[in-house]
C-alpha positions in Angstrom: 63.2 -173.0 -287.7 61.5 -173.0 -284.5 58.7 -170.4 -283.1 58.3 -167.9 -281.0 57.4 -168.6 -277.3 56.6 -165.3 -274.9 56.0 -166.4 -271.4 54.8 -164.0 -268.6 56.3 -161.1 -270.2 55.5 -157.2 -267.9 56.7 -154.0 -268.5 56.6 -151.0 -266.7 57.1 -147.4 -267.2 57.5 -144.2 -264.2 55.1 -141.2 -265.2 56.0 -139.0 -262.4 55.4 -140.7 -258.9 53.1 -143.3 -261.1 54.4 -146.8 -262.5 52.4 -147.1 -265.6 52.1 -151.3 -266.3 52.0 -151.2 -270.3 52.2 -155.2 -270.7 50.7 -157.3 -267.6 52.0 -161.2 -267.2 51.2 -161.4 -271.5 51.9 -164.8 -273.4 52.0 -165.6 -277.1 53.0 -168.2 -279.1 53.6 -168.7 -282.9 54.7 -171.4 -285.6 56.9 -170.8 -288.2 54.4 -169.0 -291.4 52.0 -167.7 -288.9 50.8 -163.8 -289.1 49.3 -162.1 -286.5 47.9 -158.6 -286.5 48.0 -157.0 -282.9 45.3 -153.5 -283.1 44.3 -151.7 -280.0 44.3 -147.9 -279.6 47.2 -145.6 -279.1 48.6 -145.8 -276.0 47.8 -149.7 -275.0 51.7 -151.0 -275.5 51.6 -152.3 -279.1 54.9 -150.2 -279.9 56.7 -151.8 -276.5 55.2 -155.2 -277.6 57.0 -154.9 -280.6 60.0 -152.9 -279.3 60.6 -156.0 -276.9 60.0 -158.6 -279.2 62.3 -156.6 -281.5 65.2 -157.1 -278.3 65.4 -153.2 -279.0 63.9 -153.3 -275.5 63.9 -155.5 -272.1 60.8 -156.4 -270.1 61.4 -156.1 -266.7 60.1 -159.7 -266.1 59.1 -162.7 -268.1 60.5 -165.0 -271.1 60.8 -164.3 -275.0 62.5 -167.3 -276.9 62.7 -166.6 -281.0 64.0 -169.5 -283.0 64.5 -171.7 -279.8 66.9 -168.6 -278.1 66.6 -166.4 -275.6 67.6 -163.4 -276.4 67.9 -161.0 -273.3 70.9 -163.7 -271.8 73.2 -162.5 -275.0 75.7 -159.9 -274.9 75.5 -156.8 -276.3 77.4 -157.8 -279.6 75.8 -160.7 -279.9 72.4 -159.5 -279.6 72.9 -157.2 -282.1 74.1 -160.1 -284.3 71.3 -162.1 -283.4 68.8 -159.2 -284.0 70.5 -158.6 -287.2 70.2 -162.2 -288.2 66.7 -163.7 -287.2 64.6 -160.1 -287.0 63.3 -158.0 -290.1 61.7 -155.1 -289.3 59.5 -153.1 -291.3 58.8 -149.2 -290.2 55.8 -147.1 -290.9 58.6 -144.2 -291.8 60.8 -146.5 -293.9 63.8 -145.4 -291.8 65.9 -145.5 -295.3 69.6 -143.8 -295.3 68.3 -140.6 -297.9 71.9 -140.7 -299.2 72.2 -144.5 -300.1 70.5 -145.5 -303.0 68.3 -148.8 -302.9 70.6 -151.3 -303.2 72.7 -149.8 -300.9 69.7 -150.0 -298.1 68.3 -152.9 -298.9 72.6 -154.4 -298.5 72.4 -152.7 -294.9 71.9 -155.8 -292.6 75.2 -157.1 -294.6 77.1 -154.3 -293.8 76.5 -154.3 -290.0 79.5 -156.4 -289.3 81.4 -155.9 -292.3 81.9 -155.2 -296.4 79.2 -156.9 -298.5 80.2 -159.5 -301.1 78.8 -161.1 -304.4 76.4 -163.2 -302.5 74.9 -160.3 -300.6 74.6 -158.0 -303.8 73.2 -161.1 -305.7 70.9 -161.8 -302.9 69.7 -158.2 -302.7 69.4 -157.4 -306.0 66.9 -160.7 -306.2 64.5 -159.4 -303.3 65.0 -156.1 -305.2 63.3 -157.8 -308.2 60.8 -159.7 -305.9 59.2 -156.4 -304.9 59.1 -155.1 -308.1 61.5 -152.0 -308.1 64.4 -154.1 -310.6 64.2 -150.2 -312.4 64.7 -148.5 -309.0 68.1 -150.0 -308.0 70.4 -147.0 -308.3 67.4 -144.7 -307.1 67.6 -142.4 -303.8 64.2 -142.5 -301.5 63.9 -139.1 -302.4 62.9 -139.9 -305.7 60.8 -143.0 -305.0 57.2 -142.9 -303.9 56.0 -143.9 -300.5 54.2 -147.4 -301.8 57.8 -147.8 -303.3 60.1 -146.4 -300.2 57.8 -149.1 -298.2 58.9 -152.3 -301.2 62.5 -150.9 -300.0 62.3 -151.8 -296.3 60.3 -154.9 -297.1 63.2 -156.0 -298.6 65.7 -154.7 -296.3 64.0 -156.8 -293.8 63.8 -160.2 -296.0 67.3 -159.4 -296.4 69.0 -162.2 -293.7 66.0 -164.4 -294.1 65.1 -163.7 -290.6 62.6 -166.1 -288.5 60.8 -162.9 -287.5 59.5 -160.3 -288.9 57.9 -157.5 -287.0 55.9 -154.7 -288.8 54.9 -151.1 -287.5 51.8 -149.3 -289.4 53.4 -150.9 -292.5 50.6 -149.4 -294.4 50.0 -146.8 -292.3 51.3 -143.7 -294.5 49.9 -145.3 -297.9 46.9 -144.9 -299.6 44.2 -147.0 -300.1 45.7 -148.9 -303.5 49.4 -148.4 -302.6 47.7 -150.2 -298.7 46.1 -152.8 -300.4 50.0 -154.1 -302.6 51.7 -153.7 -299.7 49.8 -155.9 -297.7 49.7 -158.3 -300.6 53.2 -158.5 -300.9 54.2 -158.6 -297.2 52.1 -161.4 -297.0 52.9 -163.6 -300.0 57.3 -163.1 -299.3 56.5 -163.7 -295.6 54.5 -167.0 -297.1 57.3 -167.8 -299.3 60.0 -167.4 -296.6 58.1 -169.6 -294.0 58.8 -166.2 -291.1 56.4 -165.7 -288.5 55.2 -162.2 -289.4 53.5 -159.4 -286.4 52.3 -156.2 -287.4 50.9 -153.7 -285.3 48.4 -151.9 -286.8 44.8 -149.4 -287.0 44.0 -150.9 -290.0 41.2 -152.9 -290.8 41.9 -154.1 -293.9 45.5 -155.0 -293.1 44.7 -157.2 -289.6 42.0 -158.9 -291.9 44.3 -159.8 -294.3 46.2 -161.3 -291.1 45.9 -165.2 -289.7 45.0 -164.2 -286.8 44.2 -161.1 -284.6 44.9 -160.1 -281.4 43.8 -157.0 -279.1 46.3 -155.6 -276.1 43.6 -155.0 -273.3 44.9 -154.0 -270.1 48.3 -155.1 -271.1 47.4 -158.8 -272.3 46.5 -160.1 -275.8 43.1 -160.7 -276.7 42.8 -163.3 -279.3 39.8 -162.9 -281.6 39.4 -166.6 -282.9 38.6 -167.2 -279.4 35.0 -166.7 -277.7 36.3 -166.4 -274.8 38.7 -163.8 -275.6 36.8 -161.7 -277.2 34.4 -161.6 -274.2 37.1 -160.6 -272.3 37.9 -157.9 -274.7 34.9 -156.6 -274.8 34.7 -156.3 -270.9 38.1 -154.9 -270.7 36.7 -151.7 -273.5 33.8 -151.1 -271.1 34.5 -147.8 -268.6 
């Protein structure tokens, strides 16, 4: 399973007569088991970081290879295969079907492109288990709590055994105790599966918990194992 390699990526947005540059010539590269929290304040592009890096949206310039491929020269179909194959994503809001129970969501990525079969129900009822919710199987997310809505999509993600997984505010609509499992558990099944794991994220706790750290500053990552870096980020915060 190979990395993740971001060369040079920019993105830019119209805001009237203005062209807002959200991500500025930024680079990144992982290893397969690597986390990395990205933090920064609303507004500074983590959300079209992690759109992009999701293929759910294009930069305008620059390179993002994921598992030694190149996403953004697919078609359409096959990016969608490819995105449904190698990236697990994780959503503040869940984003569960209310009318599928949890079987039935966490079996979504198999029934993208087609009818589910023993292998796929076997597989999902085994992640199931791995999160703890082996009682919840024939639940609806209405009647599951929000720690256990979020052990859902966990497993929805870990579903294809993807080489990436991306997280938004995982933990961001949890409380302190239902935070604190969550990031446990991300962690240790993104361990076990050997997946390069990014979250974007305001909490503390959560990018501690993290590898490593990073801070979008004017568009670029910041890394905060390096000196240099976060000298850089420090100038960058200053008016």
């Amino acid at each position: 399973m190979s990395g993740l390699t971001v060369q040079g990526l920019n993105k830019t947005y119209r805001a009237g007569e203005e062209r807002l540059h959200v991500l500025r010539d930024l680079s990144l590269r992982m290893t397969p088991g690597e986390s990395l929290a990205v933090v920064g304040p609303s507004g500074s592009g983590k959300s079209t970081l992690l759109q992009i890096l999701g293929t759910l949206d294009h930069p305008d310039s620059g390179t993002v290879e994921i598992g030694g491929t190149d996403p953004f020269v697919l078609s359409e179909r096959r990016l969608a295969e490819f995105r449904n194959a190698k990236i697990g994503f994780v959503f503040q809001d869940h984003h569960l079907l209310p009318q599928l129970t949890v079987l039935e969501n966490v079996l979504i990525p198999a029934l993208a492109f087609g009818a589910a079969g023993a292998e796929d129900y076997a597989r999902a009822e085994d992640l199931i288990e791995r999160v703890g919710l082996s009682e919840r199987v024939t639940h609806l997310p209405s009647q599951l709590s929000g720690g256990e809505r979020e052990r859902v999509a966990i497993a929805r993600a870990l579903f294809r055994d993807p080489v990436l997984i991306l997280a938004d505010e995982p933990t961001g609509n949890l409380d302190r105790r239902s935070a604190e499992k969550i990031t446990d558990l991300l962690l240790e099944l993104q361990r076990h599966s050997g997946a390069m794991l990014i979250a974007v994220t305001h909490s503390d706790s959560l990018a501690a918990a993290m590898g490593r750290r990073a801070e979008l500053v004017d568009g670029q990552l910041v890394f905060a194992d390096s000196a240099e870096g976060v000298a850089a980020a420090q100038e960058g915060s200053n008016p």
